[in-house]
N, C-alpha and C positions, 0 to 999 in steps of 0.2 A: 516414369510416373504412370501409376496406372489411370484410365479411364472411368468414370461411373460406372459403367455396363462392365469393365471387367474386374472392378472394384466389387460390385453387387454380388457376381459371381463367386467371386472367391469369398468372401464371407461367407457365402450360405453354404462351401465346401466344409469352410474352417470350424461355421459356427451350429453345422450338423454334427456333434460330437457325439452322442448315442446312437447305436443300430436300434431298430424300432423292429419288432416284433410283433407278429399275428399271432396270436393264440386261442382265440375263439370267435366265432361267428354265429349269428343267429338269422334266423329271417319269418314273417307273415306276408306271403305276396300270393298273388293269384296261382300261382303253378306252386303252391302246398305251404305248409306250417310246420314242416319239418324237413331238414338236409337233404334224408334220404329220396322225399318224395321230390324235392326241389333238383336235386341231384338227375331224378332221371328226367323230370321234364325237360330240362337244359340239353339234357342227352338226346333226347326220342325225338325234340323241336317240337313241341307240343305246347298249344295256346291256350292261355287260361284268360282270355277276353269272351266277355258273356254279349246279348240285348237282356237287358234290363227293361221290364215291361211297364214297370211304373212311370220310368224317365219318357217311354214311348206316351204314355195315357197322357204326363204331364203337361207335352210337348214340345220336347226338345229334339230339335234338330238330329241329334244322333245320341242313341237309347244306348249303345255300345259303350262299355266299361269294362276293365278287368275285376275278377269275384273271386275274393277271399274265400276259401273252403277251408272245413276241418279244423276253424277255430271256434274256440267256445268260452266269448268273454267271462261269463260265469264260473267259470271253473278257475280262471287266472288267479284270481284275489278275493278275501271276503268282501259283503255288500256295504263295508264300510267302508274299504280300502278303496274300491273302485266308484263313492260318490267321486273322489274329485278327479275321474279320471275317463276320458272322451276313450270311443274303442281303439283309435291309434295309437294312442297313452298306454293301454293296455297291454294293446301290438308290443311297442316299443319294448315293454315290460317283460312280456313273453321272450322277445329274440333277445333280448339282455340276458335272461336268466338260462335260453341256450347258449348263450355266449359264453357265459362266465364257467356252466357245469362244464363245457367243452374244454375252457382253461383250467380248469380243476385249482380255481382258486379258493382258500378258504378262508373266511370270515377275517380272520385279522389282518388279510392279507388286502379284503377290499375295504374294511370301517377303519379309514384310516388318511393322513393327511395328504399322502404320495399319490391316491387313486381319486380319479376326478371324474366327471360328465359333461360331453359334448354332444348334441344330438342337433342335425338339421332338421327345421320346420319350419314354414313358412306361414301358416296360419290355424287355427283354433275357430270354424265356421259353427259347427249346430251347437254349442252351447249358449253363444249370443244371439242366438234364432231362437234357442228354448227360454229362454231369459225375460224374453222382450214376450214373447206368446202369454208367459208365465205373466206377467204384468198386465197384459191385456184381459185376459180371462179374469182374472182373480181381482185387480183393482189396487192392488196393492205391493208393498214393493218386500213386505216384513214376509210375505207369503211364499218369495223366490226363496229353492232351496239352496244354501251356503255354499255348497259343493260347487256351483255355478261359473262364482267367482275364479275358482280355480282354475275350470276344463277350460272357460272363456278365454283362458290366456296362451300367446303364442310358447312361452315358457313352459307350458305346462308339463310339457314330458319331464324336462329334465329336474325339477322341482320335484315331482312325484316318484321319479326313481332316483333323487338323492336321496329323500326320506325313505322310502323303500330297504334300500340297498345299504343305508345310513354310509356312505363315503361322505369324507371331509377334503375333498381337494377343489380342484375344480369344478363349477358346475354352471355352465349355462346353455343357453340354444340359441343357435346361429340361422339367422334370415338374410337367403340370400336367393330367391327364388327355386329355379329350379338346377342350380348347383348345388343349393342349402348341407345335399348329403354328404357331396364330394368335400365341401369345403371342411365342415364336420371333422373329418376323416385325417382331412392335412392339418389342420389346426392341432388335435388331438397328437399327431405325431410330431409335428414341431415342438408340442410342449414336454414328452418324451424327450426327442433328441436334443433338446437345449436345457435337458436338464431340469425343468420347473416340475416334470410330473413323474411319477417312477410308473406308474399304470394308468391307463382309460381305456372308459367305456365309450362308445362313441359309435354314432350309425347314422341314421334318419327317418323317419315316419310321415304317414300323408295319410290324412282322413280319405275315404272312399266313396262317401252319402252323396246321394245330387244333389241336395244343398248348397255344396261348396260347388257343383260343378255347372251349375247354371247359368253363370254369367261368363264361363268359358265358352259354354256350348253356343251363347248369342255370341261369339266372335266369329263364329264359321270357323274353327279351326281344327276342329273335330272331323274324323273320317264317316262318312255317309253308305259305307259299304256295308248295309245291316245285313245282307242278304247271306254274308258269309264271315261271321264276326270272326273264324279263326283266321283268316285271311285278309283283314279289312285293316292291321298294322302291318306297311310294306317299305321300309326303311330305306330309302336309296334306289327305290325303283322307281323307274321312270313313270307309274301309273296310279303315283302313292298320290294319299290325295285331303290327309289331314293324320290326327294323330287321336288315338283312346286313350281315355283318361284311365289311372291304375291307384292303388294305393297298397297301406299296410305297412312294415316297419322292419326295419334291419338293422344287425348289432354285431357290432367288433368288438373284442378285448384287446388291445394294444400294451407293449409292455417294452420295459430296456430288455433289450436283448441278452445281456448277461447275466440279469438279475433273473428271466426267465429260465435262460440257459443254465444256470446256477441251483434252479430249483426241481430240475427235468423235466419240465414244461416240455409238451411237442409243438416246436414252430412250422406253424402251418405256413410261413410266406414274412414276409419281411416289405415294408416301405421303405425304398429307397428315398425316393422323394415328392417332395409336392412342392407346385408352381400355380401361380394364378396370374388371372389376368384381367382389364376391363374395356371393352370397346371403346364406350365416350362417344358413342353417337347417336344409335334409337333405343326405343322402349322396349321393339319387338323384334326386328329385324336384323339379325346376327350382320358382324364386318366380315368379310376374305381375309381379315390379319390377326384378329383378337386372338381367336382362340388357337391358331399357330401360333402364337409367341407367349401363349402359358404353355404349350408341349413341347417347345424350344427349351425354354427354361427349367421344364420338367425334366426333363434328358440330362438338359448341363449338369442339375443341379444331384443328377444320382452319375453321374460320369460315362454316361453310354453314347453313342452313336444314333445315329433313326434306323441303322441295320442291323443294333443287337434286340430290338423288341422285334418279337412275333406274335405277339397278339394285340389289338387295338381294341378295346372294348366303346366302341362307338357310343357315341348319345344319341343319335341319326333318333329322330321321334316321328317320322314319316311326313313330314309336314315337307313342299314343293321348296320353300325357302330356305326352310333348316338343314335341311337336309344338304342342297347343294353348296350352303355356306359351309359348313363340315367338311366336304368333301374335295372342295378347294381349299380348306385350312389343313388336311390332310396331306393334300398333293405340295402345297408349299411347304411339308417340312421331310415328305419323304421323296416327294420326287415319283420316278417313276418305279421305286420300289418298297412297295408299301407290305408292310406285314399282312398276316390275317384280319380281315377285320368283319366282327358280326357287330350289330345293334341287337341288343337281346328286349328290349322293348315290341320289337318285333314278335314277342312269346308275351310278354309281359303288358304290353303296352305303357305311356310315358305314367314312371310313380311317379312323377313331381319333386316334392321336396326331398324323397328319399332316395329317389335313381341313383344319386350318385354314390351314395353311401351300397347300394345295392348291388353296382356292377363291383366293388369290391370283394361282396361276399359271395356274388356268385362266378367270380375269377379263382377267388378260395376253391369251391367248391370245384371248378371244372379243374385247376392243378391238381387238386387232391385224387379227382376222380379219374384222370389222364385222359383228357378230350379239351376239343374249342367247340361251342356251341354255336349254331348256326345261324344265320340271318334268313328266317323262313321268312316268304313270300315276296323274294326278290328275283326278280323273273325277267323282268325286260330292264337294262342299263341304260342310262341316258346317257348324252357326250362326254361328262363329266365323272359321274359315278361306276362308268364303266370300268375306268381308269387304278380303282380300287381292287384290292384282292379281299372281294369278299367270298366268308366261308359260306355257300350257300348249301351244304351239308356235313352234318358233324365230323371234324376236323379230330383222329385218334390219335392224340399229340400230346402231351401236356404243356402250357406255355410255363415259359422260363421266365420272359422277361415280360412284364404286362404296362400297358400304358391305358389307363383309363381317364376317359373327356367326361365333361358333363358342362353344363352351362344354363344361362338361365333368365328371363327379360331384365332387362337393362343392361346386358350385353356383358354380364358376370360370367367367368369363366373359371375352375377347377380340372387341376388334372393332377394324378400320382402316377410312380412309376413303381410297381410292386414286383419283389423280385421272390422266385421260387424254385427251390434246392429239387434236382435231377437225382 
């Protein structure tokens, strides 16, 4: 008779019955707004964390942010289309609709009951700041403009690119911190391989304003290293000393495998599996066990070993705490042979809600491109993280098998295991 635990297991063997399919990716993030540019940044190790001088006048502790370049909200949508839509909305919109041309899906293929929408977000900040202003100023409430209503909402992406995109399948958005993206991601292909979705869209997005990031930056948890912003996210190093806030938006196409395959779709990469998990103990402070036993189950649940992954796309957000809870949830499931592993937040700084969704597309990206992207500005190993094989320079390889973490306060945990054809 079997047990719970290998009761569980085997269901998620049995009840994984579709292959899940990559077939496009998009992205808006500090290191470019398009593949190619994003592609060599990953490659070169090159940071797209800025000081932001406003934040400096404001007075927040740390003016450092990662800066969106080379997008141009205007140009996305008409100025009707984009009242109800905050610029991460937009983002999202943007990397969707490289996502989809990538997949070279067409129209009947996405307005339709089998294609759905999953996007992580965790919150909708300067619309309710313009709302409330809008009220003060004006006196009146008939005054606030309509559109309001909408950006105001943590929903709001996937509500504006269902209507957009007009799909009738699934459509909602997932708050889960700062997993939101990852989970996103696994949700998305569960409902693929069990059958409920034949296609989604599916990513995550994080506004970038200091608005939303002010009452972060009064936590102290922000890096104070303004004197050298590309250096000032150091994931795993022993001299790291907080983490830079990031945003902007990233998009997957996800699809049954055969129905792609059927149609000559090019598969960019394949979800094996997704595992989650939840500490159950603080607000902020990761366990030594949580988030090994969502990459335990992440493994079980695609049938590998912890010595068939070679690449670990870390969450490591430079922060003293996070950092080394990782790094011991790491060591508990590989031991003393641990794959490659970069934090690419390190180039990027922490997106939030969208990280996780993002080391997907940029796992996409470094298969396709034949490279492991690097964990720039890890320099001195502590007792702990030294223990780790990190790539501290780009890695000419392409990963086969990828296992990507993410995680997020309240001790929410997301991982996939993505696999990619040689």
């Amino acid at each position: 008779m079997f047990s719970c635990g290998v009761r569980r297991r085997h269901w998620f063997r049995e009840g994984f019955m579709h292959r899940v399919a990559i077939t496009g990716i998009g992205i808006v993030s500090c290191l470019g707004s398009d593949l190619e540019s994003v592609a060599h940044a990953l490659r070169k190790g090159q940071s797209g964390i800025v000081v932001d001088e406003q934040r400096r006048q404001l007075g927040f502790r740390s003016p450092l942010t990662g800066q969106v370049r080379g997008f141009d909200a205007g140009s996305v949508l008409s100025r009707k289309q984009r009242k109800t839509m905050p610029d991460f909305a937009l983002q999202a919109y943007y990397a969707a609709d490289q996502a989809l041309a990538l997949a070279g899906l067409c129209p009947d293929e996405i307005q339709n009951e089998e294609t759905g929408l999953i996007f992580g977000c965790d919150s909708s900040c300067m619309a309710a700041i313009e709302q409330v202003d809008s009220l003060r100023a004006k006196g009146e409430t008939k005054l606030i403009g309509s559109g309001l209503v909408f950006r105001s909402m943590t929903s709001c992406v996937t509500m504006n690119l269902n209507t957009l995109l007009q799909t009738r399948g699934a459509c909602w958005t997932l708050s889960s911190a700062c997993s939101s993206g990852g989970h996103a991601v696994g949700q998305a292909a569960d409902l693929i391989a069990l059958g409920r979705q034949e296609r989604m869209i599916c990513g995550g997005a994080q506004e970038i304003n200091w608005q939303s990031m002010c009452s972060f930056d009064a936590l102290g948890a922000f890096s104070t290293r303004i004197d050298e912003p590309h250096a000032a996210c150091r994931p795993f190093d022993a001299d790291r000393d907080g983490l830079v806030p990031s945003g902007g938006a990233s998009a997957l196409v996800l699809e049954r495998f055969d129905l792609a395959k059927a149609r000559g779709a090019k598969i960019l990469g394949e979800v094996l599996s997704y595992a989650f998990s939840s500490d159950g103990q603080n607000l902020s402070v990761p366990s030594r066990v949580g988030l090994q036993r969502a990459m335990s189950k992440a493994l079980d649940g695609a049938g590998l070993k912890p010595s068939d992954i070679d690449y670990l796309c870390a969450h490591a957000t430079s922060t003293p705490a996070g950092d080394l809870a990782e790094a011991e949830n790491i060591l508990g499931v590989f031991d003393k042979g641990t794959p490659w592993i970069s934090s690419l937040k390190s180039m990027t700084g922490h997106e939030l809600w969208m990280s996780g969704a993002s080391q997907v597309v940029y796992s996409v990206i470094m298969a396709q491109k034949g490279f492991i992207a690097p964990n720039i500005n890890f320099r001195n190993p502590d007792s702990v993280t030294g223990r780790l094989r990190i790539a501290v320079e780009t890695v000419n390889k392409a990963p086969e098998h990828v296992l990507c973490n993410s995680a997020g306060f309240g001790g929410t945990n997301a991982c996939l295991v993505l696999r990619f054809a040689q």
